[in-house]
C-alpha positions as CSV (number, residue, x, y, z in Angstrom):
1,X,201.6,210.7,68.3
2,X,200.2,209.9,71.5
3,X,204.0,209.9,72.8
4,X,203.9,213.8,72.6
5,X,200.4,214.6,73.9
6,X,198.3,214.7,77.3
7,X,195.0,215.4,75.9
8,X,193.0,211.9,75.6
9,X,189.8,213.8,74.0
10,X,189.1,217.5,72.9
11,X,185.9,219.0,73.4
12,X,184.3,220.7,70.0
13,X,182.0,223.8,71.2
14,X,179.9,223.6,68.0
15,X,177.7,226.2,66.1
16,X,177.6,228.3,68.4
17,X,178.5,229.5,72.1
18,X,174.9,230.0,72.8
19,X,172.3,227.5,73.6
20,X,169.5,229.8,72.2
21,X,170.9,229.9,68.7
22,X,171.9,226.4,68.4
23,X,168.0,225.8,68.2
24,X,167.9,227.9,65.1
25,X,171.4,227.3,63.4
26,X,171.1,223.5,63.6
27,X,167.8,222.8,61.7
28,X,169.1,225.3,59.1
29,X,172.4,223.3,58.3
30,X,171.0,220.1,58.0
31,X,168.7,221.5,55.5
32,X,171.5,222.5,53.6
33,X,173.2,219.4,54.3
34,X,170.4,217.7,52.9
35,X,169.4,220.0,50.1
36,X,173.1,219.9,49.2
37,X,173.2,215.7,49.1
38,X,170.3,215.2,47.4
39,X,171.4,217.8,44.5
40,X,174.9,216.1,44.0
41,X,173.1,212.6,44.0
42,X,170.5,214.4,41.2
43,X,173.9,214.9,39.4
44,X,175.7,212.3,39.3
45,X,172.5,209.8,38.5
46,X,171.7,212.7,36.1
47,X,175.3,212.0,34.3
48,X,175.4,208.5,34.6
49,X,172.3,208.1,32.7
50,X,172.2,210.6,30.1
51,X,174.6,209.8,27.0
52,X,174.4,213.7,26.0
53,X,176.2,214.3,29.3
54,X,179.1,211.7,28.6
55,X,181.5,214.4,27.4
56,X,184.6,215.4,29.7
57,X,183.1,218.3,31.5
58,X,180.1,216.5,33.0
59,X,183.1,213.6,33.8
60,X,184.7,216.2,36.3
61,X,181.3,217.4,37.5
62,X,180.5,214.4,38.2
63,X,183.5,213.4,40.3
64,X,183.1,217.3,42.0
65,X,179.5,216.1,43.2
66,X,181.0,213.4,44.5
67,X,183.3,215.0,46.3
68,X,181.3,217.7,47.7
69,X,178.9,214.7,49.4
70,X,182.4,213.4,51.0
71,X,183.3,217.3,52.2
72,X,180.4,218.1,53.4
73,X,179.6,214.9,55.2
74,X,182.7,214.9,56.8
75,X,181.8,217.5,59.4
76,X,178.3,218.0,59.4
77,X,177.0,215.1,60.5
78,X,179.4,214.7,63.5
79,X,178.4,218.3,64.2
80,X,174.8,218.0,64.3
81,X,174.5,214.9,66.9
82,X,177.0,216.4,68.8
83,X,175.1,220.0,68.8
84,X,171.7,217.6,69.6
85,X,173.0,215.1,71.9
86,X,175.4,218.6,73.6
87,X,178.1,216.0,73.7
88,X,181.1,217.7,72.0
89,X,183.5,215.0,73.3
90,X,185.9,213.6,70.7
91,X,189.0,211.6,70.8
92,X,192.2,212.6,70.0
93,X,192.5,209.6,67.6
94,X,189.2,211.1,66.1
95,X,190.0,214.6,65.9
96,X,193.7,213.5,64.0
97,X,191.6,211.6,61.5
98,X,188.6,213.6,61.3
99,X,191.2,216.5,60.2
100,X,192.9,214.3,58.2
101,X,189.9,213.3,55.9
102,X,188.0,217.0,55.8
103,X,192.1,218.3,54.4
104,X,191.7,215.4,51.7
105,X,188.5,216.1,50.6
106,X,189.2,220.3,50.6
107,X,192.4,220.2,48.8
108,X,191.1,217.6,46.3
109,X,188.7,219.8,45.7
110,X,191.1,222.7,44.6
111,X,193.5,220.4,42.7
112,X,190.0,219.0,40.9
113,X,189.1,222.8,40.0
114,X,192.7,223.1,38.6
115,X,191.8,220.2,36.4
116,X,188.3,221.6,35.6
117,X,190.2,225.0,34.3
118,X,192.6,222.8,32.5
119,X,189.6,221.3,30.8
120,X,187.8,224.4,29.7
121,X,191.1,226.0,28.2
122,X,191.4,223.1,26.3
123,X,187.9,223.3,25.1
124,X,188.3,226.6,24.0
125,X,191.3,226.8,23.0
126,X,191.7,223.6,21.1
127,X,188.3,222.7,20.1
128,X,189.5,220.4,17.1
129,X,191.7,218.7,19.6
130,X,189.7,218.2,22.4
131,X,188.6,215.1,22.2
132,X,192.3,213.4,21.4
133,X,194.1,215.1,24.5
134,X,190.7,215.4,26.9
135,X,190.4,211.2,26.4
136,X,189.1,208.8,28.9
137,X,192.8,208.1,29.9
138,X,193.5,211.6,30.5
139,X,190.5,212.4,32.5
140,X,191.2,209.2,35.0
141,X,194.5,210.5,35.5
142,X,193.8,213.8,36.8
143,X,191.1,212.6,38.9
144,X,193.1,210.4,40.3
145,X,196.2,212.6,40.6
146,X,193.9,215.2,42.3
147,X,193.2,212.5,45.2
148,X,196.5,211.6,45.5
149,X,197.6,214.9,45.8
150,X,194.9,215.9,48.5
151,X,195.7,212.5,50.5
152,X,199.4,213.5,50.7
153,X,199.1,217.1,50.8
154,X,197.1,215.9,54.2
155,X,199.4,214.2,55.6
156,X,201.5,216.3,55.7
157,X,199.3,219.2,57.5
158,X,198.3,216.1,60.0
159,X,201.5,215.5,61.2
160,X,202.5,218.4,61.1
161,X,199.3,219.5,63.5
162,X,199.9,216.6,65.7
163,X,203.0,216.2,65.9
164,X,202.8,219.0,68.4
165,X,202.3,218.2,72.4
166,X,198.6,218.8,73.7
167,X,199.0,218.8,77.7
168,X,195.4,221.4,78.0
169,X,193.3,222.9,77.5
170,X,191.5,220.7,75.0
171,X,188.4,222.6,74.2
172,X,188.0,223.7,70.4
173,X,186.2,226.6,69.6
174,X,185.1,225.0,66.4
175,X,182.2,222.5,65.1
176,X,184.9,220.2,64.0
177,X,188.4,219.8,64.0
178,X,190.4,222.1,61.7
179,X,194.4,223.3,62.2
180,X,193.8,226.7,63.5
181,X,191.9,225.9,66.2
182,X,193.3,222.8,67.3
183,X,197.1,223.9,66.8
184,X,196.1,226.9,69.2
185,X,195.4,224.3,72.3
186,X,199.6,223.3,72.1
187,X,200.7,223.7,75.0
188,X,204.5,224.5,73.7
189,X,205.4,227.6,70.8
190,X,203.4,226.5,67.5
191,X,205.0,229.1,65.3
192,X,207.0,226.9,63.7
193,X,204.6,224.5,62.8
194,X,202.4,227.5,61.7
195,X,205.3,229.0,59.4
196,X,206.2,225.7,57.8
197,X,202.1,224.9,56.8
198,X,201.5,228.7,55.6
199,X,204.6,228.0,53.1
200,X,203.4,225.1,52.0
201,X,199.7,225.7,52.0
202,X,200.7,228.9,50.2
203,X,202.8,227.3,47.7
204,X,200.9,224.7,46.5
205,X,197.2,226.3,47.0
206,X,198.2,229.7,45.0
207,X,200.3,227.7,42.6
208,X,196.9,226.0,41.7
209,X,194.9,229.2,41.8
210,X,198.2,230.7,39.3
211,X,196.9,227.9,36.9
212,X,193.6,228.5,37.1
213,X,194.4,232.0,36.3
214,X,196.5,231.4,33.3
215,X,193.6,229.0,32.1
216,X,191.3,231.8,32.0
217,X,193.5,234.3,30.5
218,X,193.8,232.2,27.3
219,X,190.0,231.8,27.7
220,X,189.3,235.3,28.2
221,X,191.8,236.3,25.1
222,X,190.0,233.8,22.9
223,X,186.6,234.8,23.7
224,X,187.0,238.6,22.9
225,X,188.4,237.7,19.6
226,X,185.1,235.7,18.5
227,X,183.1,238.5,16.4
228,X,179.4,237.4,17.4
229,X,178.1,238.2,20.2
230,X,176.2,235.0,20.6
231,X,179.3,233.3,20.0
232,X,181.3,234.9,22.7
233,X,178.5,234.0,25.2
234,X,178.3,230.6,24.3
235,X,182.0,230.2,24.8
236,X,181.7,232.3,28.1
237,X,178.9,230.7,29.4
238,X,180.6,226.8,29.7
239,X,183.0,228.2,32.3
240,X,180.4,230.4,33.8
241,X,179.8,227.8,36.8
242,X,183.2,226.9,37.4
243,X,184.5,230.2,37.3
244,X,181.5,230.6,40.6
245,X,182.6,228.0,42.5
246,X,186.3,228.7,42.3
247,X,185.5,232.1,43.2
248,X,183.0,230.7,46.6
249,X,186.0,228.3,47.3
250,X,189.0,230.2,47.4
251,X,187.5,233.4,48.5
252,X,186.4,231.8,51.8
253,X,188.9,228.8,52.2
254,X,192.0,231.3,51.7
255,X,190.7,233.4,54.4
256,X,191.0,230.6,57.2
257,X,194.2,228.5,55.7
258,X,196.5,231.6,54.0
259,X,197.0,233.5,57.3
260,X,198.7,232.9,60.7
261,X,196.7,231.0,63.5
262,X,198.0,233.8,65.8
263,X,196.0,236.2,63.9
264,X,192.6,233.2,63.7
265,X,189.4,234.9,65.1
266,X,187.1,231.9,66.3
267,X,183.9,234.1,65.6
268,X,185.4,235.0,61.7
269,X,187.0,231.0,61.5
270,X,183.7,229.6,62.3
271,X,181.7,231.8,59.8
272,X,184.8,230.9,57.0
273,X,184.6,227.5,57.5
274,X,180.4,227.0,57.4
275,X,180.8,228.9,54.4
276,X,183.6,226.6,52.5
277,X,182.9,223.5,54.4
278,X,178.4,223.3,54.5
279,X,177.2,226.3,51.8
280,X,179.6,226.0,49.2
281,X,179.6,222.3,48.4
282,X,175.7,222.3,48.8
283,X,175.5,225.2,46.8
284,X,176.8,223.4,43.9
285,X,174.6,221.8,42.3
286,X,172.5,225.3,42.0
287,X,175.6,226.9,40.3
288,X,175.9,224.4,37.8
289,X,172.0,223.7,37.0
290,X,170.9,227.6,37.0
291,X,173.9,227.9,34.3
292,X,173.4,225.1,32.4
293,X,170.5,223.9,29.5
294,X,172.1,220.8,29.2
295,X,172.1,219.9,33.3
296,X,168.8,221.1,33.3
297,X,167.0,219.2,31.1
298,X,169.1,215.6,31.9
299,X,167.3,216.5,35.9
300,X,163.6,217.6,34.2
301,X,163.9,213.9,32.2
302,X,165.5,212.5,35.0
303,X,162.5,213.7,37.8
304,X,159.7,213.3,35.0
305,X,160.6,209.5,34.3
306,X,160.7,209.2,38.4
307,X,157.4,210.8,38.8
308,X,155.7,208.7,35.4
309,X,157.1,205.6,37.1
């Protein structure tokens, strides 16, 4: 890469273009970003140590926490010191892998939904064979398939970012590296580029959301044909919290990555991306405890035993 580019460093505006409001958007993030890796580290210790919670579902929550402490930790910190220290120098090097690893961590997350959809149908759906085809074997492999997907699917939009020539400007009206921004600083026609990774992103991102949406037909279907009441709930209620956070995910990540970077507004890309990037993974651990007994009560044994000991 550095064959095709001028630019040694790029220069990441942060937050916000005013000094005033840095004071009062920075605090508030890295509560969140704290309030957010604490409540995926409840989780996780929370599913580890239960035995009620070692059924598949709470195997792909617990992988989603941990993957929401690598999103969000991807960005935020680098953001904050940089916001503190107002140093928003970064390398080129730095940029190309800080882009690289926030891509992973995103599109694992959707491909990890698309499993967690997969899951639920199955549950509903095929309740007396659940257990057989949802076995330990089977959940490994879609984790893992999920990473490897996200790793490649990275790549690609890496190289395919920075394969372009930077000659200047080098400034990014971002708090951290993402394509629009960064592919809008080439200093040679990007449209290219920018029509190549809108087909892909759009292929394989709506292909994903098209299973996801088949998942919840057959869900839906089932569900209105159970005659209780309580019993359609129940059913309804297990795919209440993913159903939120696909909804939080896509909503906000489509509306940065699923149109042209000629059309990218920095003021709309910046609110976008604090949504899908900081609140949403912190705000996941809410969506799944508010909606769940089970969650709940492994956290109220979990904090009591910490506060007996």
């Amino acid at each position: 890469m550095s064959n095709h580019t001028g630019v040694t460093y790029f220069i990441l505006m942060g937050f916000s273009d005013t000094p005033q409001l840095r004071l009062v958007v920075i605090p508030f993030f890295l509560l969140v970003y704290t309030f957010g890796l604490l409540g995926n580290i409840s989780i996780i210790t929370a599913v580890v140590r239960d035995h009620r919670l070692h059924s598949p579902m709470y195997f792909f929550l617990k992988n989603l926490s941990f993957l929401d402490m690598c999103y969000t930790s991807a960005t935020i910190p680098k953001a904050v010191v940089m916001s503190f220290t107002g140093s928003g120098l970064i390398s080129y090097l730095e940029c190309g892998a800080q882009l690289y690893v926030f891509i992973t961590f995103a599109s694992t997350e959707c491909f990890l939904l698309t499993a967690m959809a997969y899951d639920r149908f199955l549950a509903i759906l095929r309740p007396l064979l659940y257990g057989t085809i949802m076995n330990h074997k089977c959940r490994v492999e879609l984790v893992v398939t999920a990473w490897v997907s996200g790793a490649i699917y990275s790549a690609f939009h890496t190289f395919n970012t920075f394969s372009l020539p930077y000659c200047g400007p080098n400034v990014v009206e971002h708090f951290f590296c993402d394509i629009p921004p960064v592919m809008r600083l080439s200093c040679t026609d990007y449209h290219l580029n920018e029509e190549v990774g809108f087909a892909v992103s759009s292929c394989i991102v709506m292909s994903s959301f098209a299973l996801m949406v088949l998942s919840y037909v057959g869900i839906v279907s089932t569900v209105v044909r159970i005659p209780s009441v309580d019993g359609r709930w129940k059913a309804f209620s297990t795919c209440s919290s993913h159903l939120t956070t696909v909804i939080l995910f896509y909503g906000t990540g489509s509306f940065v990555y699923l149109r042209p970077a000629s059309r990218y507004s920095r003021t709309q890309g910046r609110l976008a991306s604090i949504f899908y990037s900081i609140l949403t993974p912190s705000l996941n651990p809410v969506v799944y405890c508010l909606r769940n007994k089970d969650m709940k009560l492994a956290l109220q044994k979990l904090y009591c035993r910490r506060k007996y000991s």
